[in-house]
RODO-2510 file (C-alpha; in nm, 4 decimals, decimal comma):
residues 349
     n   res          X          Y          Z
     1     x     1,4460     1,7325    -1,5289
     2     x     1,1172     1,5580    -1,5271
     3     x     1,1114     1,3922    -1,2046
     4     x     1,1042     1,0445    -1,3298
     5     x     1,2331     0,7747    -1,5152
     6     x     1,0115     0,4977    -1,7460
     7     x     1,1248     0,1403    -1,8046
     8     x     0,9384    -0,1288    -1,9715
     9     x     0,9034    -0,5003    -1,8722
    10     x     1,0780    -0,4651    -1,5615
    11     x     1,1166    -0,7595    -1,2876
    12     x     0,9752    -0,7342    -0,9378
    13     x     1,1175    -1,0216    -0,7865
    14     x     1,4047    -0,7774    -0,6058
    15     x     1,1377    -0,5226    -0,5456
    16     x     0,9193    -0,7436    -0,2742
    17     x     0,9920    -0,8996     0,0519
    18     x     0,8429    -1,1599    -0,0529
    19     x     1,0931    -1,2211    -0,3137
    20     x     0,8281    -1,4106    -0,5734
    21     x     0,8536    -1,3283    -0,9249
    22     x     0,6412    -1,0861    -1,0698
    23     x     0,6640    -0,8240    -1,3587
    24     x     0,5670    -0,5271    -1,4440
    25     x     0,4245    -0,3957    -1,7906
    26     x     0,5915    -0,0244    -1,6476
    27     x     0,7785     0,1015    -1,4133
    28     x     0,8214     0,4636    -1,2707
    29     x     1,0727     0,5451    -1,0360
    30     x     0,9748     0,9202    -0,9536
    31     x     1,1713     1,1164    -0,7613
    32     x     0,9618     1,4278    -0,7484
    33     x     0,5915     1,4319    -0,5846
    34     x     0,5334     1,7275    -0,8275
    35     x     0,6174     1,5422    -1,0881
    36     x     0,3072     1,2969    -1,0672
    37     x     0,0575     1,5484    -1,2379
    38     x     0,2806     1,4964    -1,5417
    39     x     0,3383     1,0996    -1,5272
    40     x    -0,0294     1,0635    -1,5198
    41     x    -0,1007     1,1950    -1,8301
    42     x     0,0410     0,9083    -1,9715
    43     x    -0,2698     0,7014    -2,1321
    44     x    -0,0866     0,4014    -1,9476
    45     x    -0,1227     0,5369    -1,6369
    46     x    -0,5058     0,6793    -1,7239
    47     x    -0,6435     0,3837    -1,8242
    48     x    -0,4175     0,0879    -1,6933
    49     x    -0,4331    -0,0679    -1,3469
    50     x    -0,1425     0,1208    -1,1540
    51     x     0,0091     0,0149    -0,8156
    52     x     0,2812     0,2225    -0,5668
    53     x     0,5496     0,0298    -0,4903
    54     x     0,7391     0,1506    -0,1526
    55     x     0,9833    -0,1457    -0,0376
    56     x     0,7460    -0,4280    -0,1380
    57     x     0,7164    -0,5421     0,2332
    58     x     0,3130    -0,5696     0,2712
    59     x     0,2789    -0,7167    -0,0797
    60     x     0,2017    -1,0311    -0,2887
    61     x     0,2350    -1,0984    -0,6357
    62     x     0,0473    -1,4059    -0,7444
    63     x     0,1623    -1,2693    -1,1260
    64     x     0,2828    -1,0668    -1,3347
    65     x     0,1235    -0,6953    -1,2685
    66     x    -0,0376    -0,5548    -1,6248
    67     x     0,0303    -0,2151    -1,5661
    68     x     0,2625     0,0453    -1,4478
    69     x     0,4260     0,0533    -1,1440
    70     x     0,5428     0,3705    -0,9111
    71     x     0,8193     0,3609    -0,7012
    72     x     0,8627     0,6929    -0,4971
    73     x     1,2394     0,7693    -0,4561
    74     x     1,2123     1,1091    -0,2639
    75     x     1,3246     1,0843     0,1431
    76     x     1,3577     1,3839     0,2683
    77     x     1,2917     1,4774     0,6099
    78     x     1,3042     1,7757     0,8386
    79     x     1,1147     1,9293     1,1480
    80     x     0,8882     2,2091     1,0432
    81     x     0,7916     2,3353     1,3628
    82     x     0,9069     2,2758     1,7084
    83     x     0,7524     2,4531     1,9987
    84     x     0,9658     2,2790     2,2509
    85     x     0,7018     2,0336     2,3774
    86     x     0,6619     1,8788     2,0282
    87     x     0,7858     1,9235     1,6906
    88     x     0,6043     1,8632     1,3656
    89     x     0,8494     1,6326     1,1599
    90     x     0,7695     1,5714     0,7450
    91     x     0,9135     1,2967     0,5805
    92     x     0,8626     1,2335     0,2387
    93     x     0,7161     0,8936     0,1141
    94     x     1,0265     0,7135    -0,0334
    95     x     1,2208     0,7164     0,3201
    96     x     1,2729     0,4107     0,4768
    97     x     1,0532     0,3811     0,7978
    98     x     1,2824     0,2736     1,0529
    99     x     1,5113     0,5224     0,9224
   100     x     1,2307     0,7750     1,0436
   101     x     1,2206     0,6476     1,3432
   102     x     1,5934     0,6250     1,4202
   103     x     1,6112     0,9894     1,2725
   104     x     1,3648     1,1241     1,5229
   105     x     1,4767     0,9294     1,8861
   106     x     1,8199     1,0754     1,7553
   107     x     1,6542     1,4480     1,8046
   108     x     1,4473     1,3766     2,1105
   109     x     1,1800     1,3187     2,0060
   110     x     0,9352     1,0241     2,1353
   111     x     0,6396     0,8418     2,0080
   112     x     0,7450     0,6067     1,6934
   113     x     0,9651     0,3757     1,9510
   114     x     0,7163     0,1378     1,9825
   115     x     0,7198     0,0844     1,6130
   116     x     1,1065     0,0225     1,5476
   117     x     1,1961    -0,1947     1,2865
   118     x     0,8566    -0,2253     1,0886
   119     x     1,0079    -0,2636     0,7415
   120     x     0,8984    -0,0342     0,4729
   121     x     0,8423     0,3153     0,3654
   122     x     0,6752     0,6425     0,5125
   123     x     0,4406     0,6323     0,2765
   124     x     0,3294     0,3011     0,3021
   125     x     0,2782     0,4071     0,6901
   126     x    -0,0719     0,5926     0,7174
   127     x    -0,1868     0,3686     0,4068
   128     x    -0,1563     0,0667     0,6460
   129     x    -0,1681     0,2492     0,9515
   130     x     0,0974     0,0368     1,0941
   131     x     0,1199    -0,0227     1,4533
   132     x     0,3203    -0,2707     1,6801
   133     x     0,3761    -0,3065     2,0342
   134     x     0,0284    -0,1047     2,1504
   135     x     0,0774     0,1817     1,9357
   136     x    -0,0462     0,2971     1,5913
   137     x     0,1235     0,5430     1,3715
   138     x    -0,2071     0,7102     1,3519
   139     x    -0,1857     0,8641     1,6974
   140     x     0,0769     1,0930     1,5509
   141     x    -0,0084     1,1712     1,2088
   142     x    -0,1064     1,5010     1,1797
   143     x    -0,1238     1,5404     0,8292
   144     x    -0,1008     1,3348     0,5020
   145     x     0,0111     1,4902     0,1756
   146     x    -0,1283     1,2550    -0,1387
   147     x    -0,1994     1,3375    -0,4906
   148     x    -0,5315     1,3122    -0,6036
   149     x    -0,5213     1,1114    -0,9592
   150     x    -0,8647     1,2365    -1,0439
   151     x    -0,8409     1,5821    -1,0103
   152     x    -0,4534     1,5871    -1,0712
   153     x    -0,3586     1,7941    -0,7381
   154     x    -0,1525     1,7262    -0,4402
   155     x    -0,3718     1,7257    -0,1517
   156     x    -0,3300     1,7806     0,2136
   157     x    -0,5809     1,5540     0,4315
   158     x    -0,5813     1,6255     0,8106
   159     x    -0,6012     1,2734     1,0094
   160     x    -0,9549     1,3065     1,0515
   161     x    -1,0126     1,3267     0,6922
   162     x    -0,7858     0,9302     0,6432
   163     x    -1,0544     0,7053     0,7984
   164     x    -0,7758     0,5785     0,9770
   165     x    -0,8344     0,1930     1,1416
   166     x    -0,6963    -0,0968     1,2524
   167     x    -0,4978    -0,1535     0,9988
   168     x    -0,6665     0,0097     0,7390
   169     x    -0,7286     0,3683     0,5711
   170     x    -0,8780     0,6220     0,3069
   171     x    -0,5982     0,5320     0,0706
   172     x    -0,5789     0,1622     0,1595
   173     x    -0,9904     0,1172     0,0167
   174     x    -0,9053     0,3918    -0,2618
   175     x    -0,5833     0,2745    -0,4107
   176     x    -0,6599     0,3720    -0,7177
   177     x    -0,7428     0,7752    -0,6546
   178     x    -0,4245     0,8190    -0,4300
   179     x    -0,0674     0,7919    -0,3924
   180     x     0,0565     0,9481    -0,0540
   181     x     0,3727     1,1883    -0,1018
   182     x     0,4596     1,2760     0,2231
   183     x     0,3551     1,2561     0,6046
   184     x     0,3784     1,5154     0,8835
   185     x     0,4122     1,3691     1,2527
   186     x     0,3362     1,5562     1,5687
   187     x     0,5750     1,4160     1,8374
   188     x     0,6211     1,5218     2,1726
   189     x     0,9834     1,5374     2,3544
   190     x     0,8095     1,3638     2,7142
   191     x     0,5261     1,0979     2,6738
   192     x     0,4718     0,8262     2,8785
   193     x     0,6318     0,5465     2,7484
   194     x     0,4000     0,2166     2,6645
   195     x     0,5396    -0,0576     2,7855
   196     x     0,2956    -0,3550     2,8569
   197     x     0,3423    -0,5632     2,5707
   198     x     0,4572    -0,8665     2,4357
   199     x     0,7931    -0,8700     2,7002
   200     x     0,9300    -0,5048     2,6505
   201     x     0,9562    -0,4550     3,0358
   202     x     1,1282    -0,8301     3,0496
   203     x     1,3547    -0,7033     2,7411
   204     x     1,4611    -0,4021     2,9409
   205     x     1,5501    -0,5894     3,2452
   206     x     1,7648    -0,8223     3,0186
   207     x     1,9132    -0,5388     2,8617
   208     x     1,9859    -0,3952     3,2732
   209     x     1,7660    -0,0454     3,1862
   210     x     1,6182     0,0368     3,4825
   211     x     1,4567     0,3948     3,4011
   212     x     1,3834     0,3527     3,0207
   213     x     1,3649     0,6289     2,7565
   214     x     1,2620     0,6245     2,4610
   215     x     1,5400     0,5186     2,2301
   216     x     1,5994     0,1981     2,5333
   217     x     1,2376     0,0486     2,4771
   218     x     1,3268     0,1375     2,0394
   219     x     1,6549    -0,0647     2,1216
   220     x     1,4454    -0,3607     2,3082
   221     x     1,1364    -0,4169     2,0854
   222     x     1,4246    -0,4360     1,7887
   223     x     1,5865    -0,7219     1,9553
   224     x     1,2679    -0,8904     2,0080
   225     x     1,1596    -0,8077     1,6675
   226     x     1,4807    -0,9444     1,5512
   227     x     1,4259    -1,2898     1,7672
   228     x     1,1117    -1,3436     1,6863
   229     x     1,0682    -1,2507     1,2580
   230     x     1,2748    -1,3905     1,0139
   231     x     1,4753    -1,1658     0,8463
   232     x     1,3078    -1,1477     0,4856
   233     x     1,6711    -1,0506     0,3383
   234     x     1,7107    -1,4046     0,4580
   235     x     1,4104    -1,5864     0,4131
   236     x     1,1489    -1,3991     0,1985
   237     x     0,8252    -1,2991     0,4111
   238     x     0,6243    -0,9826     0,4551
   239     x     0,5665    -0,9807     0,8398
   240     x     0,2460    -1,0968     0,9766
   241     x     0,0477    -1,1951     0,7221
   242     x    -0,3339    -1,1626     0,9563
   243     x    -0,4723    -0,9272     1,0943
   244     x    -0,5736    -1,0249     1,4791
   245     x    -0,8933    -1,0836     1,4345
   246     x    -1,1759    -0,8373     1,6019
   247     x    -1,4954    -1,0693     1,7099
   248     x    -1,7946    -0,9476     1,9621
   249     x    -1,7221    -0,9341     2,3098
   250     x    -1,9866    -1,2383     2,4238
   251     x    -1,7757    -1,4247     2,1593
   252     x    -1,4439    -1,3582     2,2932
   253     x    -1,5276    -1,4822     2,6464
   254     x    -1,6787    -1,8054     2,4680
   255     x    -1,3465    -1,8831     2,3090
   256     x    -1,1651    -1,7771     2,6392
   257     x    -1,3453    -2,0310     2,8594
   258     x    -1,3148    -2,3212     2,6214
   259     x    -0,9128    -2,1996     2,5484
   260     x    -0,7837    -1,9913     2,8236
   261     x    -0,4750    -1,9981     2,7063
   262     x    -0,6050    -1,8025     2,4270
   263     x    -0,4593    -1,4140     2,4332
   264     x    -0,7728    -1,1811     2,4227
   265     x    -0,7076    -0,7549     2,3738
   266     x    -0,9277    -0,5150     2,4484
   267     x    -1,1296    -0,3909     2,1141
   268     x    -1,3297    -0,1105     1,9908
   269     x    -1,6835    -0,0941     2,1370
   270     x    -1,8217    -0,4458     2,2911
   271     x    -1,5165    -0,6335     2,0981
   272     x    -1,1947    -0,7858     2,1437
   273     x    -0,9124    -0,8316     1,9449
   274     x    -0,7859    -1,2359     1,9121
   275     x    -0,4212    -1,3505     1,8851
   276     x    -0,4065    -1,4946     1,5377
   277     x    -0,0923    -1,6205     1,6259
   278     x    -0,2286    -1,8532     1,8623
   279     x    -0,5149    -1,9457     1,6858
   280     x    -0,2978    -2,0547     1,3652
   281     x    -0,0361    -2,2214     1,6317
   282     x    -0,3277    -2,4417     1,7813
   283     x    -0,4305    -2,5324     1,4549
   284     x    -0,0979    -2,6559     1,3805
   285     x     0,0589    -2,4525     1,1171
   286     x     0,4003    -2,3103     1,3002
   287     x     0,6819    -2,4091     1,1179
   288     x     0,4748    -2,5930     0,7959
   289     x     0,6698    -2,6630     0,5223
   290     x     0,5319    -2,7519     0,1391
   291     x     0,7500    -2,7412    -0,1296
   292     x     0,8897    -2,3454    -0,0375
   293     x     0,6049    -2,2160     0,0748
   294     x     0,5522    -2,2456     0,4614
   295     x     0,5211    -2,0967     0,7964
   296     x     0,8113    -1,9466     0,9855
   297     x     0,9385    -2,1391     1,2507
   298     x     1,0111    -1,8016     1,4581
   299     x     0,5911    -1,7105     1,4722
   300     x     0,2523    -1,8608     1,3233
   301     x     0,1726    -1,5233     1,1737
   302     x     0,4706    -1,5326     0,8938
   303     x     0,4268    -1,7267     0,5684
   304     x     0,7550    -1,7662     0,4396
   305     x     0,9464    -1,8142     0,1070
   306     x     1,1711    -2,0934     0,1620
   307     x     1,3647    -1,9954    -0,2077
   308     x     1,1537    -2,1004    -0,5017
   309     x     0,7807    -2,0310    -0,4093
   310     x     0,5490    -1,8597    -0,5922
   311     x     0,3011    -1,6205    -0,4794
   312     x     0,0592    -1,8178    -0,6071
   313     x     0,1607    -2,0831    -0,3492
   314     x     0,1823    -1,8518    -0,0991
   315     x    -0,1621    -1,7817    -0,1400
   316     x    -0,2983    -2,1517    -0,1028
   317     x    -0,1530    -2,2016     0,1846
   318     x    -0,2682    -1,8710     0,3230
   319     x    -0,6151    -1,9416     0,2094
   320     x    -0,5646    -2,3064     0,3744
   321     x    -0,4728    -2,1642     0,7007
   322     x    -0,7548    -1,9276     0,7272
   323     x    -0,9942    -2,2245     0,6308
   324     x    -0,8580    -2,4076     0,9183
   325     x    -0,8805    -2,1713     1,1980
   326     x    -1,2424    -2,0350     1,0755
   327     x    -1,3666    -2,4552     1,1180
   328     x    -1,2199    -2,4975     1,4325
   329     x    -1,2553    -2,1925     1,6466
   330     x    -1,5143    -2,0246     1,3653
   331     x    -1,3374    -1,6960     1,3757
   332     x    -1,1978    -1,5406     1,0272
   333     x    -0,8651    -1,4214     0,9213
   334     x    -0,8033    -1,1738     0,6707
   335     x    -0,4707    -1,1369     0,5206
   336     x    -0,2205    -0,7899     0,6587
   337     x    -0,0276    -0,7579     0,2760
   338     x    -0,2527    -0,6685    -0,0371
   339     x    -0,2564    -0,9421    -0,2436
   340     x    -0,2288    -0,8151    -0,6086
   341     x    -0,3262    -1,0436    -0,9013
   342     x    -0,5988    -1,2081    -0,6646
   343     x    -0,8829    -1,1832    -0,4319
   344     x    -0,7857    -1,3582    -0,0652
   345     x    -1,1442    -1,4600    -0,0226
   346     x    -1,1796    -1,6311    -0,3811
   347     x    -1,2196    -2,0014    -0,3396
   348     x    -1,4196    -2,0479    -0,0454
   349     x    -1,1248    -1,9267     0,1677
***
């Protein structure tokens, strides 16, 4: 058994949220992390752009994709140790991440609750560093198992050693030297539970929980989840599509005081993080509609694929929507998904 199976010419349209077509030259589906040393020793893979494919949700294709394509298959998972306070869980890259998180409330265990219903893989998780609801997955990563394409090893990084940010990570600026295998959480049993955000205490009330555990506030931030994003089985999208933006504190309060409506989150150092929500709202953009591509009607931050879009569209309007908000408030958006086939910033946007 190698591990993996090739196909050539394969169609990615089923293989993104976004649901644009898009092909790839190759495709990999590997079900084996050790059996990555051997699938790049193909010259394809050596010398041709390659991109991991998890469940396609923080993608877009504005074309076809020249080279090959890895989709990791393995979803294991299992606690390693557990010294009664907190137990070390590994999951393996190809399992779905709600999955995870359903899998660990189910044992007791507390921490990804916050982060129910993010759609994609585990292994898409530290590249993004995906957070919702005031917490990041990168408070609990403990380790991250990747293989190393130039040296042709599976390495183990401690979370120190992934650069981990807001939103961003070693293997997010170096996709092309790794493809993460596996992570391993450490998650206590008792935490306190984070709860001031975006109506999870008002959820809870509706929902008549009056001392909340962790798998209640999972439960509540799903329903609001569900409420508020379009369903991308549904209507194509890939979540928020900007980052909130991080401007300098002196800024911030600027913005505030002309726009107090305007939500404003503490930052790192003397910043603050914006609500690009709002900002696209006030500009207008909620619920836009040209052609198929558009804006959910649900929240500003979801571009949408009405049927027949292409990513290519997608990527006008995003670029148009960024243009607006950066002339009228002069703050600048960058996109959440990684655009293949395209640079965001190209074109003055």
């Amino acid at each position: 058994m190698s591990g993996y199976q090739l196909a050539q010419d394969v169609s990615l349209a089923g293989r993104n949220t976004f649901r644009v077509p898009a092909r790839a030259a190759m495709m990999a589906d590997v079900s084996r992390a050790d059996a990555l040393a051997e699938l790049f020793e193909y010259a394809a893979l050596r010398e041709g752009p390659v991109l991991v494919l998890g469940e396609g949700s923080n993608l877009l294709f504005t074309g076809d994709f020249p080279g090959m394509a890895i989709c990791l298959t393995m979803a294991g998972v299992r606690i390693t140790q557990d010294d009664g306070d907190t137990a070390l869980v590994r999951a393996e890259a190809g399992m779905n991440w709600n999955d995870l998180v359903s899998w660990t409330l189910a044992r007791g265990l507390s921490g990804l609750e916050n982060m129910a219903l993010i759609p994609g893989t585990v292994g898409a998780s530290p590249i993004q560093n995906i957070g919702a609801y005031g917490v990041e997955v990168g408070e609990f990563i403990e380790t991250v198992e990747a293989f190393q394409r130039d040296t042709g090893q599976v390495k183990r990084l401690a979370r120190e050693d992934c650069a981990l940010g807001y939103r961003d990570s070693l293997f997010k600026r170096e996709p092309e030297r790794w493809v993460v295998t596996a992570v391993e959480l450490r998650l206590p049993r008792e935490r306190e539970l984070r709860l001031d955000y975006a109506g999870v205490k008002e959820e809870l009330a509706t929902m008549g929980v009056d001392a909340p555990r962790a798998v209640h506030v999972a439960e509540a931030i799903s329903r609001i989840r569900t409420r508020k994003l379009p369903n991308p089985a549904v209507l194509g999208n890939a979540g928020s599509f900007f980052k909130n933006p991080v401007v300098e504190a002196a800024f911030a309060d600027e913005l505030k005081a002309a726009h107090p409506t305007l939500p404003v989150f503490p930052g790192p150092d003397r910043h603050r993080k914006l609500s690009a929500a709002w900002l696209i709202e006030a500009c207008g953009w909620k619920g836009f509609r040209e052609g198929d591509a558009g804006v959910a009607q649900q929240h500003a931050l979801v571009l949408v694929n009405h049927g027949q879009a292409s990513g290519a569209q997608l990527l006008a309007l995003a670029r148009r929507i960024a243009a607006s908000v950066r002339e009228r408030f002069g703050v600048s958006l960058e996109p959440e998904p990684r655009i293949i086939g395209a640079r965001f910033d190209d074109a003055g946007a």
